[in-house]
C-alpha positions as CSV (number, residue, x, y, z in Angstrom):
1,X,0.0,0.0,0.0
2,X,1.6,3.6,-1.2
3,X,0.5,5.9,1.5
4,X,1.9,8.8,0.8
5,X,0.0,8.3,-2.7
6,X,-3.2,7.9,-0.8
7,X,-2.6,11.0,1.3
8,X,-1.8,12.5,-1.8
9,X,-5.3,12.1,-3.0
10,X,-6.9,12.6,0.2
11,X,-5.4,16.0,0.4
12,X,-6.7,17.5,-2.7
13,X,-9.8,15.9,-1.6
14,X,-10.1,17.6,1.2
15,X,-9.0,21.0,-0.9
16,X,-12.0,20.6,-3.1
17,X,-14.4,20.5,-0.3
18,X,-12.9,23.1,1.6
19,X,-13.2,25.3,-2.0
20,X,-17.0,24.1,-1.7
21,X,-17.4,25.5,1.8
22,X,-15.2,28.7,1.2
23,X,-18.0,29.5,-1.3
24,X,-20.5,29.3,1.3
25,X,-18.6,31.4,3.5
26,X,-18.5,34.1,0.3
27,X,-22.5,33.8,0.5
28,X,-22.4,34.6,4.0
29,X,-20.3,37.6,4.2
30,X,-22.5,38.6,0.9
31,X,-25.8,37.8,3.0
32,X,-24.8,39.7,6.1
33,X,-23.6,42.7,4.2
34,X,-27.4,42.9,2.3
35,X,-29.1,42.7,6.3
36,X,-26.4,45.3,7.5
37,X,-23.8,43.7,9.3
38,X,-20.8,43.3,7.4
39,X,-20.9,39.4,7.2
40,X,-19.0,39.7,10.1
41,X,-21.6,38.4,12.5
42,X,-21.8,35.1,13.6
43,X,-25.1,34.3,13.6
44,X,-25.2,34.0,10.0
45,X,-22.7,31.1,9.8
46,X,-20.2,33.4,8.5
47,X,-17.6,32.3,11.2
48,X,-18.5,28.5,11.2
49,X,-17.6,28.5,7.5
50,X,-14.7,30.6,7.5
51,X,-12.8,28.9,9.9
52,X,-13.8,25.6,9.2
53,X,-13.1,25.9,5.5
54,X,-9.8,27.5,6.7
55,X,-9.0,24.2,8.7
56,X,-10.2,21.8,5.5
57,X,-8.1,24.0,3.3
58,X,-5.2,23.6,6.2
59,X,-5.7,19.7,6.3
60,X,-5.6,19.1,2.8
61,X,-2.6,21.2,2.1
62,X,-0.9,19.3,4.7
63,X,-2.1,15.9,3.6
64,X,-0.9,16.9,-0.3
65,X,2.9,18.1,1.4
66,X,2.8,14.3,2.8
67,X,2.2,12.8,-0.8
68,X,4.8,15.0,-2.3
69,X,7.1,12.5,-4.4
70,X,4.3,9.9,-4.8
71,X,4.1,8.0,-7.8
72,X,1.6,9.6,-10.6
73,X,-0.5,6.4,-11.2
74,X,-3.3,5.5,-8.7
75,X,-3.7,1.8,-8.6
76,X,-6.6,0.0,-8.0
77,X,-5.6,-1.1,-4.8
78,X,-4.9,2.7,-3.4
79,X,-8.3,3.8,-5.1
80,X,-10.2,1.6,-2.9
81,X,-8.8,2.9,0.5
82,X,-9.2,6.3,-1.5
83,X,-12.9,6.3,-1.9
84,X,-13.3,4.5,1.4
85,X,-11.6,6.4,3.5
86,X,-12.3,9.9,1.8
87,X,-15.9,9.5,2.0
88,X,-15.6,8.9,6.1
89,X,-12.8,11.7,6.1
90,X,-15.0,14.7,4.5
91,X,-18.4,13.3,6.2
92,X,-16.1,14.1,9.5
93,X,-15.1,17.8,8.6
94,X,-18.1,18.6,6.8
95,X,-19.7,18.5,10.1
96,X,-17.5,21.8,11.3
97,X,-19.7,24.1,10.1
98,X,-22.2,22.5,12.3
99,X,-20.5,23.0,15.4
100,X,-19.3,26.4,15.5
101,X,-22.8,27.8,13.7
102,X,-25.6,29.3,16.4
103,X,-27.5,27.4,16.5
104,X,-25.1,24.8,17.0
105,X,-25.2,20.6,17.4
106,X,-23.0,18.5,19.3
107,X,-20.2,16.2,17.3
108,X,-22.2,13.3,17.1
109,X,-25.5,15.0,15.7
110,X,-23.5,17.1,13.1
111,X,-21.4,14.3,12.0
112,X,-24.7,12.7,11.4
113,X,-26.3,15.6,8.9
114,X,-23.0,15.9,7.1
115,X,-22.5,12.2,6.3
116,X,-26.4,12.6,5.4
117,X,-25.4,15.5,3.2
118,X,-22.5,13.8,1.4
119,X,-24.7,10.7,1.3
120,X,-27.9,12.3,-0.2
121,X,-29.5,10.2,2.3
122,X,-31.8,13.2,3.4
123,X,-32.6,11.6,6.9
124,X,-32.1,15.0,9.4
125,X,-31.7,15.8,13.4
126,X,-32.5,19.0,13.3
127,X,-35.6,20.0,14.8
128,X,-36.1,23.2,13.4
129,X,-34.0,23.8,10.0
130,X,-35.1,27.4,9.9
131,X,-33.4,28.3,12.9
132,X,-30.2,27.7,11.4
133,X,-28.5,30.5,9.4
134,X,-29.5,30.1,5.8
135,X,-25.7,30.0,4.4
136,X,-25.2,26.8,6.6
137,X,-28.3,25.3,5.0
138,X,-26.4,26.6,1.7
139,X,-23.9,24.0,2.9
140,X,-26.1,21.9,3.6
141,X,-27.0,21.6,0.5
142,X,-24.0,21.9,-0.9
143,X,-22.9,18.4,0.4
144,X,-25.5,16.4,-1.1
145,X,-24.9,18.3,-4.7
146,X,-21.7,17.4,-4.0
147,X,-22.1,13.7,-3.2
148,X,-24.8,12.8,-5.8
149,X,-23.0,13.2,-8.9
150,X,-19.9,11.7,-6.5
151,X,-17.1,13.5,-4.6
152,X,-14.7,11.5,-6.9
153,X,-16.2,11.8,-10.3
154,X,-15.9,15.5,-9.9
155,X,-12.6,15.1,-8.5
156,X,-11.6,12.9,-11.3
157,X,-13.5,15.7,-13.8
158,X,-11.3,18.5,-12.5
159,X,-8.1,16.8,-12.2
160,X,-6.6,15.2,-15.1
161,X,-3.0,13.7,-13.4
162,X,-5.0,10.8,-12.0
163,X,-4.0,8.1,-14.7
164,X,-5.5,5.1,-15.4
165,X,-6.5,4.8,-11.4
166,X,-9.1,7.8,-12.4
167,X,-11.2,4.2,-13.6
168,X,-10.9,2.9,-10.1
169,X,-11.9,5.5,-8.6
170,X,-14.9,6.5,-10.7
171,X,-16.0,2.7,-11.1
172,X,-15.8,2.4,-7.0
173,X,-17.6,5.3,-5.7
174,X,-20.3,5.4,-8.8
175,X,-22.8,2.1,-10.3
176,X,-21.7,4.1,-14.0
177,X,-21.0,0.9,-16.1
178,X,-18.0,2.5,-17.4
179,X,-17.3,-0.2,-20.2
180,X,-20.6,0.6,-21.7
181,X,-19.9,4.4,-22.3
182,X,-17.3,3.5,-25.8
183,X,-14.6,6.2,-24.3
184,X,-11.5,5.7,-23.6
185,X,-10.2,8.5,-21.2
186,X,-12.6,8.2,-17.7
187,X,-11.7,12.3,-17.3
188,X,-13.9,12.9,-20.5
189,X,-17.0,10.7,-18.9
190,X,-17.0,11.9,-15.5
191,X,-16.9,15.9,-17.3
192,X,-19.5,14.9,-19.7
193,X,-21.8,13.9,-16.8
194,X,-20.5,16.8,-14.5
195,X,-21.7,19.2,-17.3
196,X,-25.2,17.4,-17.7
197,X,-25.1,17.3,-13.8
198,X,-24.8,21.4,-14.2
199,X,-27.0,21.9,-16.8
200,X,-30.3,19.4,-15.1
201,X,-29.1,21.7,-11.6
202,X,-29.4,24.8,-14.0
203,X,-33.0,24.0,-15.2
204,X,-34.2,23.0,-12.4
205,X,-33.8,25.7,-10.0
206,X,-34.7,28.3,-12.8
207,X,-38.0,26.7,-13.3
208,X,-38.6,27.3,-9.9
209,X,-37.5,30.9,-9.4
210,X,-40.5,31.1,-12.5
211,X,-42.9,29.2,-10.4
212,X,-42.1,31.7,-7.5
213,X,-39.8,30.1,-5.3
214,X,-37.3,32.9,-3.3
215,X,-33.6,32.7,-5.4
216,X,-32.1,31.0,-1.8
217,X,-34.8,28.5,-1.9
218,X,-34.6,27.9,-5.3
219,X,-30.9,27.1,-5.6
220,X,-31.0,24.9,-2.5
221,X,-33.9,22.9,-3.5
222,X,-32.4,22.7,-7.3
223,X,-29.2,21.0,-5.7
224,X,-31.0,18.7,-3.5
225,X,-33.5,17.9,-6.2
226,X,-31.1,17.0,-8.7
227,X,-29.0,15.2,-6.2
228,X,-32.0,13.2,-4.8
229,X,-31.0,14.2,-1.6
230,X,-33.9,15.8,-0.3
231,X,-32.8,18.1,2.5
232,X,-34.7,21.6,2.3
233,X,-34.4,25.0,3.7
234,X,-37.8,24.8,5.4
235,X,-39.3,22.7,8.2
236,X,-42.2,21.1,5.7
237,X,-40.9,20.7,3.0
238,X,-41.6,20.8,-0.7
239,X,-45.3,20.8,1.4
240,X,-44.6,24.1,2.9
241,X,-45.6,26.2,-0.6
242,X,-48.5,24.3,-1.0
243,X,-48.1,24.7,-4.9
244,X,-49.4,21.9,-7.4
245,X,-46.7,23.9,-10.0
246,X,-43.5,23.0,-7.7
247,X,-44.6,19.8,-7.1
248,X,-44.6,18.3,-10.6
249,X,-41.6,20.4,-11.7
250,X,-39.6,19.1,-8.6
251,X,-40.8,15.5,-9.6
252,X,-40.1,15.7,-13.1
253,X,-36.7,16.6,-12.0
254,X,-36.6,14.0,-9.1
255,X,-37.3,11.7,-12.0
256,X,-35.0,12.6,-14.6
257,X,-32.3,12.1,-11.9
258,X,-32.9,8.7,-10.9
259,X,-32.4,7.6,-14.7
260,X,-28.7,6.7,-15.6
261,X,-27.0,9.5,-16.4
262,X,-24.8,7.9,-19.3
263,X,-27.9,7.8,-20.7
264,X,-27.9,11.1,-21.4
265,X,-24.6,11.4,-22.4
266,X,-25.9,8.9,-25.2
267,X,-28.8,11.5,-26.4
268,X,-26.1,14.2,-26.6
269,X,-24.2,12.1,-29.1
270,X,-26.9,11.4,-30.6
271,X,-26.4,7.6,-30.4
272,X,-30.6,7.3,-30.4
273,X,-30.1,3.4,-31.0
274,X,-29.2,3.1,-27.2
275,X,-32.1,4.8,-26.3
276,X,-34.2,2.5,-28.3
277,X,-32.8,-0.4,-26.5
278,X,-32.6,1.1,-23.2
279,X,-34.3,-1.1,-20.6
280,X,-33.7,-0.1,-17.5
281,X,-35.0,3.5,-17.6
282,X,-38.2,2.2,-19.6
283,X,-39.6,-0.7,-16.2
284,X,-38.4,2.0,-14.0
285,X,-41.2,4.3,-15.5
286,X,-43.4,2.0,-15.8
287,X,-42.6,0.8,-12.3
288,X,-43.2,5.0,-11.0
289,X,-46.3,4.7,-13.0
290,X,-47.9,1.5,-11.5
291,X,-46.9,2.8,-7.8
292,X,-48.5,5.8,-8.5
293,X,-52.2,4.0,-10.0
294,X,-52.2,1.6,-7.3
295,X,-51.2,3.8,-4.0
296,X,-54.0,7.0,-5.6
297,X,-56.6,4.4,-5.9
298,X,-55.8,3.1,-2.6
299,X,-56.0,6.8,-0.7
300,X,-59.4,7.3,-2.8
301,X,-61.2,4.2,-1.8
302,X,-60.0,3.3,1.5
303,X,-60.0,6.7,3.0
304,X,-63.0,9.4,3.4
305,X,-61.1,12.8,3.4
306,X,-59.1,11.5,0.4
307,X,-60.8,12.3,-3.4
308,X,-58.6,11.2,-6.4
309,X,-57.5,14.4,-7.1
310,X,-55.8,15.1,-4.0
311,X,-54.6,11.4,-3.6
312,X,-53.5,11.1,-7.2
313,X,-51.4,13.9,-6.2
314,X,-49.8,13.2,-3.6
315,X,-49.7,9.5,-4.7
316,X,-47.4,10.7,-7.7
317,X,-45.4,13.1,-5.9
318,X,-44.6,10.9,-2.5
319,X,-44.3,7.8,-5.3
320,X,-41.5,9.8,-7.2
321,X,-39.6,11.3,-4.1
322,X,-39.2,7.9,-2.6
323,X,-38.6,5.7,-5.8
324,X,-35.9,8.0,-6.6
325,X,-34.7,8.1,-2.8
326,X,-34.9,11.9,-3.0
327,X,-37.4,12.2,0.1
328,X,-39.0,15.3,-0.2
329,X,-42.6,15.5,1.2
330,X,-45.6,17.1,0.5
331,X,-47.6,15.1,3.2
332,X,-47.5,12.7,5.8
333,X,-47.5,9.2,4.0
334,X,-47.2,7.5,7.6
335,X,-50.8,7.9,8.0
336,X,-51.8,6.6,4.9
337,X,-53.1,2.9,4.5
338,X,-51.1,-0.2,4.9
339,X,-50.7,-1.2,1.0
340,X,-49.8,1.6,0.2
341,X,-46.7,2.3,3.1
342,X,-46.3,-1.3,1.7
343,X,-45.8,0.0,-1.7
344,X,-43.8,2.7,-1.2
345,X,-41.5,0.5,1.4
346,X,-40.8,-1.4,-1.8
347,X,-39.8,1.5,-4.0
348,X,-37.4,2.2,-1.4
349,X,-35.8,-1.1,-1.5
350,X,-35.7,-0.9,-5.5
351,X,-34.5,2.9,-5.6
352,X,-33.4,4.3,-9.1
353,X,-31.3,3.5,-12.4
354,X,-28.0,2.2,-12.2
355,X,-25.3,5.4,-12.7
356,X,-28.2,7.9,-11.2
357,X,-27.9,9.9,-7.9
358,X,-30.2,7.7,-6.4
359,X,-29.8,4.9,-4.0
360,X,-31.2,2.0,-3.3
361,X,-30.5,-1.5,-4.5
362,X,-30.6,0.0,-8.4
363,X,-33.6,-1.3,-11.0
364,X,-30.6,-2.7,-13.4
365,X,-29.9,-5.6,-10.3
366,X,-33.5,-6.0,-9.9
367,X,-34.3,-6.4,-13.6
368,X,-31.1,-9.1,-13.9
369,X,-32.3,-11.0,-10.6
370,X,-35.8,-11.3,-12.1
371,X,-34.5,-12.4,-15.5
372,X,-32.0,-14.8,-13.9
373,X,-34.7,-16.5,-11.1
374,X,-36.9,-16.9,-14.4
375,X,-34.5,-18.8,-16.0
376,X,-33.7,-21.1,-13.3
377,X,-37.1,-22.0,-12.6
378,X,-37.7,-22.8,-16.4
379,X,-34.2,-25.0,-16.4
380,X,-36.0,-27.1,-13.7
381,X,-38.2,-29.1,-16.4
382,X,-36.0,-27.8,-19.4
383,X,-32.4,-28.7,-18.5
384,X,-30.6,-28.2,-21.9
385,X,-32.2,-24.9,-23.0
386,X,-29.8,-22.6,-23.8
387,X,-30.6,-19.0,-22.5
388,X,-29.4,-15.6,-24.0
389,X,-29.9,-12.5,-21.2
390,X,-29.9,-9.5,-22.5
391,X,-29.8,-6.1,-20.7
392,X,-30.5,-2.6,-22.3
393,X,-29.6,-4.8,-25.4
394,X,-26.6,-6.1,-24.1
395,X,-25.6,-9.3,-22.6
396,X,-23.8,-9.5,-18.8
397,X,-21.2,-12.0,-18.6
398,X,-21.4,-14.8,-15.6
399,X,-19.5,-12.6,-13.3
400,X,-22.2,-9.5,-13.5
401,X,-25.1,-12.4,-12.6
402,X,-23.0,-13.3,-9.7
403,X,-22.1,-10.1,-8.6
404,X,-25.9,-9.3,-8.8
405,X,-26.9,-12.0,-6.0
406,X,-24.2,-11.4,-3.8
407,X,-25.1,-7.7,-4.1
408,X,-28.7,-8.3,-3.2
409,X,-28.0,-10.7,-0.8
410,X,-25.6,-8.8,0.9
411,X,-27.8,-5.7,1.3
412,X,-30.9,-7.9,2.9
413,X,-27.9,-9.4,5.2
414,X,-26.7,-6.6,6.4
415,X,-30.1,-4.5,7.0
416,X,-31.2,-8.0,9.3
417,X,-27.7,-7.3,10.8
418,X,-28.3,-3.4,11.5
419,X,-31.7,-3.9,12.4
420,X,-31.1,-6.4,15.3
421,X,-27.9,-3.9,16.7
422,X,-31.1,-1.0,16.2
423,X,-33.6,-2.8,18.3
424,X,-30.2,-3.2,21.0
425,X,-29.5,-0.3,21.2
426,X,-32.9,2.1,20.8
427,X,-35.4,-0.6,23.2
428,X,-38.3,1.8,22.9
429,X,-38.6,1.3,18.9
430,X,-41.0,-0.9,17.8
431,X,-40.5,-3.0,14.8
432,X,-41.7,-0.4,11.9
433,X,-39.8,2.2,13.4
434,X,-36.4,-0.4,13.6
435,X,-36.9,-1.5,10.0
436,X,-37.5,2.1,8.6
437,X,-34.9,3.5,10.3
438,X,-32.3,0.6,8.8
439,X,-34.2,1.3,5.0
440,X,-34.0,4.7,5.3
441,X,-30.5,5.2,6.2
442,X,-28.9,1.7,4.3
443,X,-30.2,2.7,1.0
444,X,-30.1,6.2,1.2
445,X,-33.7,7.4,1.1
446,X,-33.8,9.7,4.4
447,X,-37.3,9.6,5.6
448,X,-38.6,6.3,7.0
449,X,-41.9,5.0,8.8
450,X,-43.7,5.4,12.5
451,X,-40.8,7.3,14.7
452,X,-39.0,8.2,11.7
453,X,-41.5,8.8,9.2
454,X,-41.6,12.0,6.8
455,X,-43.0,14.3,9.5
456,X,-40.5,13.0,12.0
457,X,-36.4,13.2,12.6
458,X,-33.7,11.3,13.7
459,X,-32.7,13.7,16.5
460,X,-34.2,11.5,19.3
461,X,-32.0,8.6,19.1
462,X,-29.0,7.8,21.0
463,X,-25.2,9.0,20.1
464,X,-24.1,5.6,19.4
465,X,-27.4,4.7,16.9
466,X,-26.5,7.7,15.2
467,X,-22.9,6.6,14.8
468,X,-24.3,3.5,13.5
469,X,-26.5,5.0,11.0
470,X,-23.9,7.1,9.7
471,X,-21.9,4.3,8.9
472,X,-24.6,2.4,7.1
473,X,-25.4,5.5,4.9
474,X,-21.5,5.6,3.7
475,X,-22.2,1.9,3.6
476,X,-25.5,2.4,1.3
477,X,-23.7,5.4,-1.0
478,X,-20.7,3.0,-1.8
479,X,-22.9,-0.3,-2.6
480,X,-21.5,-2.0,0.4
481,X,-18.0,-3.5,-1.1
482,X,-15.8,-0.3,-1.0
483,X,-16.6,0.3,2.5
484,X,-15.9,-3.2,3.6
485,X,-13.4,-4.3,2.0
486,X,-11.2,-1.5,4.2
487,X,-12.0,-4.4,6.9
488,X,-9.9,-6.9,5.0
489,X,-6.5,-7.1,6.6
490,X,-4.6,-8.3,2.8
491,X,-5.5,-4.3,1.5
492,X,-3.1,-3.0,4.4
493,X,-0.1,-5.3,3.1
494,X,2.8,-4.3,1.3
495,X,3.3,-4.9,-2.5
């Protein structure tokens, strides 16, 4: 293991997201100036960010001096540990801002919303977001722009001296399938999506500035829109406007984000034979669509103060913001009936498209595990057919069906595994509330059910859960593997 080439990294890591976090600190001095103080109050969060982006900028500069003489390449090996230990590393001083801002949290709590943030988990402890000084809910926000298109791929984007470990990288913080995009240099796929990132960011918070949304609220719910992260600047939500108009623009957007973003890329080439064969994007709207039917027809016929107007709406909005793990909310699906909390439990397990921002298990794995069941249980009285599986017109190899099981098997593992250390350590939950909490926070999708259901936080549980839950959102964002394998003592040996 070359650590002073993984420091190396680390540091300019750390440099980038002290850059992001200077910025806010530019939009505080900015915002104080406009109300009259200078910026140089500290109840506008100009302090927090200042000095905490001082000390990223301090760290990183420092780590880089270690990694001075490093060798140029980034091998496999070292991009693991990279991603692994650089997601942990700016979850932990992202939460600075946290700290020193008035009103402040404690270490534990603020280490919790920034590992949310970077996440674009979305789950939240505090109580009242609008207490806080709007350029830390800038940074806030900030974070989970940052993490949904992926810390690295930007990183990778900007920097160009990465070599042939920039694949590693990309390939291990990201579900892009990066032998499907036909380039050959992974610095021109991670800009192409960073400039489709911008421009989807771009449209989405100018169509809500049109639809009246302040400029602040705008950008900030752009970011997290795009990044289906979900965090707002108000204590409702996407519910607190009230507007039919924000709703389905947000959604449209909440959409368009959970689809593969190479796909995109593709359209821009104008490579339209891809799009014909394109599989995944296609069951996933269908999927949205059948969701959306089945939970509005629920509302209207099982409930009296629901008509389908009003549940079709808020069937296709909640549907949308939970199937792309964005969790945004317009209303409290907790009370709604038990098929359709059934439902949208399901869209949570399923999440979006493969190379999206959003998390959850991916519609690509769920697609292959269907295809791949089906053909066992037709081998069982037809032995010697031969079967072709093809995916968005392609066909996996053995390994990608493999990979797929373990994968899926893995995640269900590990949520019975989280949910049992839950239940130890937070007695008072019942089972809903243990099992949401693990959903919501394992495959990134923020709000859960019961105790931590869309009207609810996570604020009332115990230092250690939230440790716990931090972990299994870092877990979630880097599909389980590139987290755990940094428990496997043969990546620590020497060459």
């Amino acid at each position: 293991m070359n650590f002073r080439l993984v420091a190396k990294i680390l540091g300019l890591l750390v440099i980038l997201v002290g850059i992001a976090m200077a910025a806010c600190w530019a939009y505080a001095r900015i915002d104080g100036s406009l109300a009259g103080d200078g910026g140089d109050s500290g109840d506008n969060g100009a302090y927090a960010l200042g000095l905490s982006s001082s000390i990223l900028l301090a760290c990183g500069a420092l780590l880089y001096v270690a990694g001075l003489g490093s060798p140029r390449d980034v091998l496999r090996r070292e991009a693991i540990v990279v991603v692994g230990l650089g997601w942990m590393l700016v979850g932990l001083l992202g939460s600075l801002p946290y700290m020193l801002c008035d009103p402040g949290l404690a270490p534990v709590p603020a280490i919790f919303e920034s590992v949310s943030g970077f996440t674009t988990t979305g789950a939240t402890i505090m109580t009242d977001i609008e207490a806080f000084p709007r350029p830390i809910l800038l940074w806030r926000s900030v974070t989970q722009w940052l993490g949904g298109i992926g810390i690295l791929v930007v990183f990778v984007a900007v920097l160009s001296f990465l070599g042939v470990g920039s694949r590693a990288l990309v390939q291990q913080e990201s579900s892009l399938n990066l032998a499907d995009s036909g380039a050959s240099r992974v610095r021109d796929i991670a800009s192409s999506l960073l400039w489709v990132y911008l421009g989807l960011t771009s449209a989405c918070g100018l169509g809500l500035l049109g639809l009246g949304m302040d400029p602040f609220e705008a950008v900030c719910h752009a970011m997290c829109t795009i990044a289906t992260g979900g965090f707002s600047p108000k204590n409702a939500s996407v519910g607190h406007y009230g507007s039919v108009g924000i709703e389905l623009w947000i959604s449209l957007f909440m959409f368009l984000s959970a689809i593969g973003f190479m796909l995109y890329i593709f359209v821009l080439k104008g490579k339209w034979a891809r799009l014909r064969s394109e599989e995944e994007a296609r069951y996933y709207f269908l999927l949205i669509a059948f969701a959306t039917l089945s939970i509005a027809l629920d509302l209207a016929l099982a409930t009296e103060e629901y008509g389908y107007r009003r549940a079709f709406r808020e069937a296709f909005f909640n549907v949308v913001s939970i199937g792309s793990t964005t969790g945004f909310a317009n209303s409290d699906y907790d009370q709604w009936p038990l098929f359709s909390k059934m439902m949208l439990m399901v869209m949570m397990l399923i999440g979006g498209c493969a190379g999206s921002t959003a998390g959850g298990i991916k519609m690509n794995r769920v697609i292959l595990f269907y295809k791949t069941a089906l053909r066992e249980m037709v081998r069982t009285f037809r032995p010697s057919q031969v079967f072709r599986i093809k995916l968005n017109g392609a066909s996996p190899d053995d390994q990608v069906f493999a990979t797929t099981s373990f994968l899926i098997s893995l995640g269900f593992g590990l949520s019975g595994i989280a949910v049992i250390l839950v239940a130890l350590l937070e007695p008072q939950l019942n089972m809903i509330s243990a099992i949401g909490t693990v959903f919501a926070t394992l495959f990134n999708i923020g709000p859960g059910f019961d105790a931590v259901g869309p009207t609810q936080n996570f604020a009332f549980l115990k230092a250690p859960t939230q440790l716990l839950l931090g972990f299994l959102m870092v877990l979630g964002r880097l599909e389980f593997l590139a987290l755990l394998v940094l428990f496997v003592p043969a990546l620590w040996r020497k060459y």
